[in-house]
C-alpha positions as CSV (number, residue, x, y, z in Angstrom):
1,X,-62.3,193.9,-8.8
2,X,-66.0,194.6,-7.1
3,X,-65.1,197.9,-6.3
4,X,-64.4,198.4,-10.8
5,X,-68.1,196.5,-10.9
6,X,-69.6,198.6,-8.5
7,X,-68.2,202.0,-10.4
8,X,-69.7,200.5,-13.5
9,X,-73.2,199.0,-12.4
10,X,-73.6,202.2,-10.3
11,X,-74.6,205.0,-12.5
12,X,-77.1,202.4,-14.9
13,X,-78.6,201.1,-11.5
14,X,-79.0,204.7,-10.3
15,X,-80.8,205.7,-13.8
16,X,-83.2,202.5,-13.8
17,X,-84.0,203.8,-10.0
18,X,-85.2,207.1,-11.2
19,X,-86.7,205.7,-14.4
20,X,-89.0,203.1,-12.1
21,X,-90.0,206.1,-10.0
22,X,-91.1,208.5,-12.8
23,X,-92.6,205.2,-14.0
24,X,-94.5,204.7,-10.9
25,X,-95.3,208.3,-10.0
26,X,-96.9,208.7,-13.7
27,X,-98.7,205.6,-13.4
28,X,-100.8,207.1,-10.7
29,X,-102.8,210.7,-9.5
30,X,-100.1,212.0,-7.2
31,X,-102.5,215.1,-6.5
32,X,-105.3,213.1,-5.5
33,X,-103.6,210.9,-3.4
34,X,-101.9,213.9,-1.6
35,X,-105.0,215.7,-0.4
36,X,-106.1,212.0,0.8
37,X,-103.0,211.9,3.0
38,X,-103.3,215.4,3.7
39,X,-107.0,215.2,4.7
40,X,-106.5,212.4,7.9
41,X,-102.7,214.7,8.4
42,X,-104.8,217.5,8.8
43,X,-107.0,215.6,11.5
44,X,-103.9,213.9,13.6
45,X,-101.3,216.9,13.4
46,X,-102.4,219.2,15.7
47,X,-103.1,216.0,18.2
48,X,-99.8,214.3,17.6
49,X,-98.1,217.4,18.2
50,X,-100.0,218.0,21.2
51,X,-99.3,214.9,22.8
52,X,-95.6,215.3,21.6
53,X,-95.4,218.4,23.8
54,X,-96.9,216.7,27.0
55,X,-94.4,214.0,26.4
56,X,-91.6,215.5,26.1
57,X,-92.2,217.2,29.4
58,X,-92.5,214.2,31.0
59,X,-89.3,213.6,29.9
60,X,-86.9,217.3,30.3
61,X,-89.7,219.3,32.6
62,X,-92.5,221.3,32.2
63,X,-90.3,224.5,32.8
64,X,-87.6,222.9,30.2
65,X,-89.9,222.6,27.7
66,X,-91.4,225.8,28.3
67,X,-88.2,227.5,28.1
68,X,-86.7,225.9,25.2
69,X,-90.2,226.5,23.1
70,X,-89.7,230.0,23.6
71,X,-86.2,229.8,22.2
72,X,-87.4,228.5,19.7
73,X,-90.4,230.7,19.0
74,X,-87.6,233.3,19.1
75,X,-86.5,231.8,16.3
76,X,-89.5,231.5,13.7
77,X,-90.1,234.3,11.0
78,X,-92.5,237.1,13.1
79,X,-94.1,238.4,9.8
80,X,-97.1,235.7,9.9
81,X,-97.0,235.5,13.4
82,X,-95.5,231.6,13.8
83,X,-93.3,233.0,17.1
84,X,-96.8,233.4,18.9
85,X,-98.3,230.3,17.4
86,X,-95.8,228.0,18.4
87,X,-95.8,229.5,21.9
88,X,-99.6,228.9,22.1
89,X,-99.9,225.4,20.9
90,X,-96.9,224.9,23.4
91,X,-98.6,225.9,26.4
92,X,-101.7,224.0,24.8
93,X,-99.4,220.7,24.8
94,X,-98.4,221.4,28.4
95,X,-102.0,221.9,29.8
96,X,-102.9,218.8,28.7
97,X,-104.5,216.3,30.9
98,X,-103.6,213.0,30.8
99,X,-107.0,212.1,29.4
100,X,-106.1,214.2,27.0
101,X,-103.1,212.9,26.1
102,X,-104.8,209.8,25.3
103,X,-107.6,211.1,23.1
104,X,-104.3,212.8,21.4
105,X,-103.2,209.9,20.4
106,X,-106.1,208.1,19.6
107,X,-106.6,210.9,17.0
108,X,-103.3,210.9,16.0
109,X,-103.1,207.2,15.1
110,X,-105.5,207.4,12.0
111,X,-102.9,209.3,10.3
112,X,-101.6,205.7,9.8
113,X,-104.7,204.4,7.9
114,X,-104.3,208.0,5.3
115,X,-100.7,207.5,4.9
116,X,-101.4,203.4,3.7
117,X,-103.8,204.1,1.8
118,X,-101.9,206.6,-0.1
119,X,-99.0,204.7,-0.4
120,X,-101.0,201.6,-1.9
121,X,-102.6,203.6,-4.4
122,X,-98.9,205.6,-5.5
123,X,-97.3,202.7,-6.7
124,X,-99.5,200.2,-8.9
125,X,-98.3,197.1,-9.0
126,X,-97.5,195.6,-12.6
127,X,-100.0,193.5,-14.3
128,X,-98.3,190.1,-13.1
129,X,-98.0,190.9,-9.5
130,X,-100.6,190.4,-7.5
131,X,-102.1,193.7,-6.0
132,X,-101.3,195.1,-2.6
133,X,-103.1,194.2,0.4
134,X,-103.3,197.3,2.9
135,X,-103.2,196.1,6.7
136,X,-106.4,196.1,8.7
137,X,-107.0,199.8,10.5
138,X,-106.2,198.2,13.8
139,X,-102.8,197.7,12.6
140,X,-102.3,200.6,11.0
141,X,-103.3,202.4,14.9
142,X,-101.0,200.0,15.9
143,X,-98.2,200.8,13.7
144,X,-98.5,204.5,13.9
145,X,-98.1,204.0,17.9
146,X,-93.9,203.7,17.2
147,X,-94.5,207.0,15.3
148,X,-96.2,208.7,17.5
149,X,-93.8,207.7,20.2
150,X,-90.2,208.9,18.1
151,X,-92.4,212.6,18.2
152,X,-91.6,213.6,22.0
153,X,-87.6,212.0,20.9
154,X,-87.9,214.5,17.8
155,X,-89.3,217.7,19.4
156,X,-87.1,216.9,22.7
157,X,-84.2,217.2,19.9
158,X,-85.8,220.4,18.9
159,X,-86.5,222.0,21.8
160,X,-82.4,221.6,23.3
161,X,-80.9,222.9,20.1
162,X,-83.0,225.6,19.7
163,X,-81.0,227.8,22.2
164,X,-78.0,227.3,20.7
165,X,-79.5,228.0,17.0
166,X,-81.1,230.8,17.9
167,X,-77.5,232.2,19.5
168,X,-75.5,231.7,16.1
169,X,-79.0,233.4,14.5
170,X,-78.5,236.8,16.5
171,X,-75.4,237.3,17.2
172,X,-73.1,236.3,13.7
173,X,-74.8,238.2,10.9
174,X,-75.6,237.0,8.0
175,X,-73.0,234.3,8.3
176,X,-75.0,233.4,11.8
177,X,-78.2,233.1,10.1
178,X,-76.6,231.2,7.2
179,X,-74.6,228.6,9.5
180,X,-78.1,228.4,11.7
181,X,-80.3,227.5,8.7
182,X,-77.6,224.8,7.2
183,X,-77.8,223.2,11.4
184,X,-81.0,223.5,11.5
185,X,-81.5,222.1,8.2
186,X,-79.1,218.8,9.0
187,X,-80.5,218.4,12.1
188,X,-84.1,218.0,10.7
189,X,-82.7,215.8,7.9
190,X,-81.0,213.0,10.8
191,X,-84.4,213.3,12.4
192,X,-86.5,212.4,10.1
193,X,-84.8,208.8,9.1
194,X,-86.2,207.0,11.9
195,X,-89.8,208.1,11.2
196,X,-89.3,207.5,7.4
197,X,-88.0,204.4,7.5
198,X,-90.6,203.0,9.8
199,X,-93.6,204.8,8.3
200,X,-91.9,203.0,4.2
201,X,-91.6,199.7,5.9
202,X,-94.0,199.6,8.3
203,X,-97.2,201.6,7.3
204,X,-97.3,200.0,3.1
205,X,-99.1,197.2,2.2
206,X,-98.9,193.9,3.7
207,X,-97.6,191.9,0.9
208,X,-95.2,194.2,-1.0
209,X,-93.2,195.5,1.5
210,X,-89.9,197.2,1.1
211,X,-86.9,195.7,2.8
212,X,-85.5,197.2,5.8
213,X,-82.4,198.8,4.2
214,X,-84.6,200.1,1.3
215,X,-86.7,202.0,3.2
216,X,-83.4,203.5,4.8
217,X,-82.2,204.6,1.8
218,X,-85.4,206.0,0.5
219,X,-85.9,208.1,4.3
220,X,-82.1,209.3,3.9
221,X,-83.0,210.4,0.0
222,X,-86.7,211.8,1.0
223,X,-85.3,213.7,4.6
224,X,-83.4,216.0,2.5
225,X,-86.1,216.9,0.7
226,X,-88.5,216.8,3.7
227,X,-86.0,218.8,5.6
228,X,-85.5,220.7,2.7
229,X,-89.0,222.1,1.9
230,X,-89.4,222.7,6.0
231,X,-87.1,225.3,5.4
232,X,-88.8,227.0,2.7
233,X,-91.7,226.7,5.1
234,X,-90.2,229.0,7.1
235,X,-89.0,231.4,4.4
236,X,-92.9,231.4,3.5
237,X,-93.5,232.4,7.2
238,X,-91.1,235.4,6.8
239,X,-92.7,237.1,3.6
240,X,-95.0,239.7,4.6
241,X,-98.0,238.6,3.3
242,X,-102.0,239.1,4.1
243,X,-103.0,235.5,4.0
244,X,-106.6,237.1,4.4
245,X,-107.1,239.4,1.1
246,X,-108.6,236.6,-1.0
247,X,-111.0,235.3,1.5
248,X,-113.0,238.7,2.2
249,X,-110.6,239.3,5.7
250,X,-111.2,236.5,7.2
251,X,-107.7,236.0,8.8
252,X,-108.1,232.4,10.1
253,X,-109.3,231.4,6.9
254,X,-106.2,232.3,5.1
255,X,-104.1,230.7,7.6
256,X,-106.0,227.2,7.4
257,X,-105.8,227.4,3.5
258,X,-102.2,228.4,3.1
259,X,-101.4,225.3,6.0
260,X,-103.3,223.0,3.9
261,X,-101.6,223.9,0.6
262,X,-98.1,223.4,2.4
263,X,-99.3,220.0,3.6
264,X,-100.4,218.9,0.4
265,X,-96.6,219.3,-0.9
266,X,-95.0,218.1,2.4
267,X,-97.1,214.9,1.6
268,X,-96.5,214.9,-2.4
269,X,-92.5,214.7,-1.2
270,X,-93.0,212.0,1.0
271,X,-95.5,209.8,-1.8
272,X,-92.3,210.3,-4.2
273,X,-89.9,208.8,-1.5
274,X,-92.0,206.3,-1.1
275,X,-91.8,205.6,-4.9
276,X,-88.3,206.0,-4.9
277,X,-87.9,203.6,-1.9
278,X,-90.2,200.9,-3.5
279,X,-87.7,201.2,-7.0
280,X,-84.6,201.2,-5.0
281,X,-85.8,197.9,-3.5
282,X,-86.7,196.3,-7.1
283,X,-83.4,197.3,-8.2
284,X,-81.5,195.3,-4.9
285,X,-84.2,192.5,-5.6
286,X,-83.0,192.3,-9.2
287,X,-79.0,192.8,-8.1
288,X,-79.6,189.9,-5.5
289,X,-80.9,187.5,-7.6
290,X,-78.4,188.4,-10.4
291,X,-75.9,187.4,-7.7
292,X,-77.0,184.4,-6.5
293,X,-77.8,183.0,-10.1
294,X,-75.1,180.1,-11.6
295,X,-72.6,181.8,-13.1
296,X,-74.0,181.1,-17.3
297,X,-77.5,180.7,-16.3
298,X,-79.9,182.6,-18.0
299,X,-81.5,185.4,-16.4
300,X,-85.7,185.0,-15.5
């Protein structure tokens, strides 16, 4: 009997989801609030990163890591040069003293404060609700701490299936390189739930926040698309383009833009999941209380 009720309520519970989120997303400037986010991203990435790198050699060696980021170099499109990039800010990560590390993080930490106050200002609350209330920065540091400490788990990840990816890559043909990107694709995907759930949860205002298994759901749902439009990242790295032509030559100009731009959308998917989680929540809300009210009682 609940499994014919769930078969029914389903597909009109999934619809109202996805109308609640176009609702929400409309109901806002999705651009704006992107380059915010992208703007303190910008600032914390290459720090977070950084520190991820020292880390994680903390935890498999300095001479693990070392090897494994050149497997994984190996791997990266060559057109744009992202095989020598990644080897550089890996050797940057490694060299870095523990001093360093700290300031890292420090720095990394304010990503927190962009990402609240994006989220706040992506999903308006209806006129009867009362507004959100974003956390105090020192809590926001705080809460990006967790995050900051599931990157060296998520590179470390990385880093060990690299070899193995970048094997099936060369040596399978086209079938290789299809069966890499669909493993390297999952694999991103399962990595990114932790992160996204705690970041929906966690980092959103104080008083409207999503329930635990909400923000599951909506880091399952927005890891795909994360994971996803990673991989057209790298597609992006592979076309031979000159990043430089519009800005007179200037190479490292080019470069900055074109990382930006790509930010800007990374962060545009994950202010969507966010609306998605936030309707997926009002939706279990409204299916809880449905289920607790008296059987002919009339509905709020």
């Amino acid at each position: 009997m609940r499994a014919d009720v769930a078969r029914q309520v389903a597909p009109r519970v999934a619809r109202q989801v996805l109308r609640d989120t176009r609702a929400r997303i409309s109901a806002t400037d999705l651009t704006l609030c992107s380059a915010g986010a992208t703007l303190f991203g910008a600032l914390a990435l290459v720090p977070a990163l950084l520190a991820a790198i020292a880390l994680a050699a903390l935890a498999i060696g300095r001479d693990d890591v070392r090897r494994y980021g050149r497997a994984l170099a190996g791997t990266l499109p060559s057109a744009m040069g992202a095989g020598s990039a990644a080897d550089q800010v890996v050797s940057a990560g490694l060299a870095l003293s523990p001093s360093g590390v700290v300031l890292a993080v420090l720095l990394g930490t304010a990503y927190g404060d962009g990402l609240s106050r994006a989220f706040v200002r992506v999903t308006p609350p209806a006129p009867d609700i009362e507004p959100p209330d974003r956390p105090p920065v020192w809590y926001l540091r705080a809460a990006t701490l967790p995050l900051l400490g599931l990157a060296p788990l998520m590179l470390t990840g990385l880093l060990v299936c690299a070899p193995g990816l970048a094997r099936i890559n060369d040596r399978s043909g086209v079938l290789g390189v299809a069966l890499a990107s669909y493993l390297s694709l999952t694999l991103v995907w399962l990595l990114t739930w932790l992160p996204l759930t705690w970041a929906f949860r966690v980092v959103g205002s104080q008083n409207q926040r999503p329930r635990w298994r909400s923000a599951f759901v909506g880091a399952v749902v927005c890891g795909a698309f994360v994971s996803g439009f990673l991989q057209g990242f790298l597609v992006f790295l592979s076309l031979p383009i000159d990043l430089a032509r519009p800005f007179g030559g200037l190479t490292g100009v080019g470069v900055a833009c074109a990382l930006l731009l790509w930010l800007w959308v990374l962060h545009a998917v994950v202010l969507v999941g966010y609306a998605f989680t936030r309707s997926v929540d009002a939706a279990l809300g409204g299916m809880a209380a449905a289920y607790r009210r008296p059987a002919g009682a009339p509905a709020a």
